[in-house]
N, C-alpha and C positions, 0 to 999 in steps of 0.2 A: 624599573623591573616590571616587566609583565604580570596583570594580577591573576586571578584562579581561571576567571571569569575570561579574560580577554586569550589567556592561552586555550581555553576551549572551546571558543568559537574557530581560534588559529589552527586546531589541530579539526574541527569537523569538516573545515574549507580542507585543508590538506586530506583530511583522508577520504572525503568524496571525489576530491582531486584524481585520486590515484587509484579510486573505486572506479570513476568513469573512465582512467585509459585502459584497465585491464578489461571492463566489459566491453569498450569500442574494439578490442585487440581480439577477444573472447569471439564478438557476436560477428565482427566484419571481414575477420581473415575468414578466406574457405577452407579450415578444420574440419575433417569428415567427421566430427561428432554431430549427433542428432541434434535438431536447436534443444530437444528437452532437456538434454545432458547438457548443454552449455548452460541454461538456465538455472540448472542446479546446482552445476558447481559455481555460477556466480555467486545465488542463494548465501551457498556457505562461507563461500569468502566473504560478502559484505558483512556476515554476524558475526565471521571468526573477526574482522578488522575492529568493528565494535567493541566487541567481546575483548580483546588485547587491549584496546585502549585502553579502558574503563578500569579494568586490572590495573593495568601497567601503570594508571596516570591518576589511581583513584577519583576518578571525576563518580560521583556519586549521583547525582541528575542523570547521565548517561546511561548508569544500570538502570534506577525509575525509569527511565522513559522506553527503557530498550527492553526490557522485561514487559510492558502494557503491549509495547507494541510486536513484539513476539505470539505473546497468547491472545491478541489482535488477531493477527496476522493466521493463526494455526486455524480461530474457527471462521473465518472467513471461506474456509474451505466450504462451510454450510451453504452461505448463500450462493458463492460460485456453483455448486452442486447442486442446489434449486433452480440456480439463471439455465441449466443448461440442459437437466433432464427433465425437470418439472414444466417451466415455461418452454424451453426447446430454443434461449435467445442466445444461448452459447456457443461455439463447439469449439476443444481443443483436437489437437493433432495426437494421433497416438501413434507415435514413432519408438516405441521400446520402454522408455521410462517408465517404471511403474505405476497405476492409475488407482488416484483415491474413488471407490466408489464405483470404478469402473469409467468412472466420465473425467475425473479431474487430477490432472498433470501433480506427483508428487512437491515438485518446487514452487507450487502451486504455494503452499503449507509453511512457506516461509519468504515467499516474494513479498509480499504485503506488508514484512517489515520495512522495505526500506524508504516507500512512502510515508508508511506512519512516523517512523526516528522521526525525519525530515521535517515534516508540518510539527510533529509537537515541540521539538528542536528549535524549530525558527521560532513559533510562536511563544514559548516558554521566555526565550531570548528580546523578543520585540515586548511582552509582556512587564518585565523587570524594567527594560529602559523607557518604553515609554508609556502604556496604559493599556488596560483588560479591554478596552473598544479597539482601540489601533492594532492588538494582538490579532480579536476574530476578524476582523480585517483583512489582515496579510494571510490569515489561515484561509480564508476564501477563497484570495487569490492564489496561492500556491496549491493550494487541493483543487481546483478547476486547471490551473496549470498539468500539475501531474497528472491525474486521473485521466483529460483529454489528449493529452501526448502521448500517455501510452497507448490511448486506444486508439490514437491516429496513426500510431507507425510499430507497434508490434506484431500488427496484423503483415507486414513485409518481413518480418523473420522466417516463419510465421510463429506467432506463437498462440493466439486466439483469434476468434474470428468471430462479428455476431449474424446471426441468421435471423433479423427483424424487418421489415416492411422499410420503418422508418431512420434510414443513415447518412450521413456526408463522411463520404470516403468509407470506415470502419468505425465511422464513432455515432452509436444507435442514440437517439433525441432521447428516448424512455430515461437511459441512466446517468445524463448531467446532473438532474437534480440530485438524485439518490448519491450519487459519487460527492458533489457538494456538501449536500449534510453530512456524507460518512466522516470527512473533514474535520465538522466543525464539533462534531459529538465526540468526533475522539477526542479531541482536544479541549473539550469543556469536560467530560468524563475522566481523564486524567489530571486535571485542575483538581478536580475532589479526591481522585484516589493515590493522588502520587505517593503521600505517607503514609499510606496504609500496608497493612501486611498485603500480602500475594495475593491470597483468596478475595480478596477485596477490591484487589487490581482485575482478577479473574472476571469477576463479576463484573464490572464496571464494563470490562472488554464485551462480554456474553449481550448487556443489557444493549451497546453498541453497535453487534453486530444482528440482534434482532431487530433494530430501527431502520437498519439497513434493509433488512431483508422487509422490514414492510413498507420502507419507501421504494424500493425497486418496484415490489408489487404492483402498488396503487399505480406507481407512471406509467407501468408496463401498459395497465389492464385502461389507463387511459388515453396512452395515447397508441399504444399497437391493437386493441382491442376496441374502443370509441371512435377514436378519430380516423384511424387508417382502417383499421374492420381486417388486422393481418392474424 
């Protein structure tokens, strides 16, 4: 018999499984919806699938992890909305969908969860089986993973785009680093607050995603600002 543990790894392969045929189906047939509306309603289906799991299958670590990385994910809105109208290293499309702030794409406000599930997901999981060093490890490598894929190939939807000096292909030098750390903070940041009430999780997210926004910064201002003079 399958234990708690091994059925819930079974079920995050399947339901990622069936998350990436409906976005390849969503993003690659020519649907005349705008890419913003595709976006978004992928958005909601990856949290509604989560969201049902968790329910439906009581996996308890799923809601932790999926709640940090929700209100993650919502104020990340901040620094997207500083990379883009403050520094000017951003720009989304505004094709209809509603705009946080005026500059930032509503699915914006929930895309970021499913990065995060994923890295705290794995590393939670390599964590338990084999040790807290081999954990931030593998979160390394799949936060460089994710973070530079998307910036390598979202830009052909389009769905952002960066307007910096220094890039290969759509993926700007300035925010490897900063995407690297956002990785590893959230994932040592939720190690501390997974049993904590909400507000605690909240916070944990907040203190997160202002490390972000100050390592964006510094790379920004040294390598588009020092180095290239952009």
């Amino acid at each position: 018999m399958q234990t708690l543990r091994e059925k819930s790894i079974k079920d995050f392969i399947q339901i990622h499984v069936i998350f990436g045929v409906i976005a390849a189906i969503t993003l690659l047939f020519p649907f005349s919806a705008a890419i913003s509306g595709k976006l978004l309603a992928l958005v909601i289906i990856y949290n509604g699938l989560i969201i049902i799991e968790f329910y439906g299958k009581g996996y308890d670590d799923w809601k932790s992890i999926w709640i940090f990385s929700i209100i993650l994910s919502l104020l990340m809105v901040l620094p997207d909305w500083y990379l883009a109208e403050t520094l000017g290293a951003l720009q989304f499309p505004d094709d209809g969908i509603p705009m946080i702030g005026g500059a930032i794409p509503i699915y914006m406000a929930g895309l970021w969860t499913i990065p995060f599930f994923i890295i705290v997901f794995i590393g939670k999981e390599v964590q338990k089986r084999k040790s807290e060093k081999v954990a931030y490890g593998i979160v390394s490598i799949i936060s460089i993973l994710i973070f530079i894929l998307a910036e390598l190939t979202l830009v052909y939807l389009p769905s952002w785009t960066a307007t910096v000096v220094g890039m290969t292909g759509n993926l700007a030098w300035y925010i490897i680093v900063p995407e690297l750390l956002l990785g590893l903070s959230a994932f040592f940041c939720y190690n501390i607050v997974k049993d904590k009430q909400i507000w605690m999780k909240a916070l944990g997210a907040f203190i997160v995603m202002i490390f972000y926004i100050g390592n964006a910064s510094f790379f920004y201002f040294i390598i588009e600002s020092l180095l290239l003079g952009g």
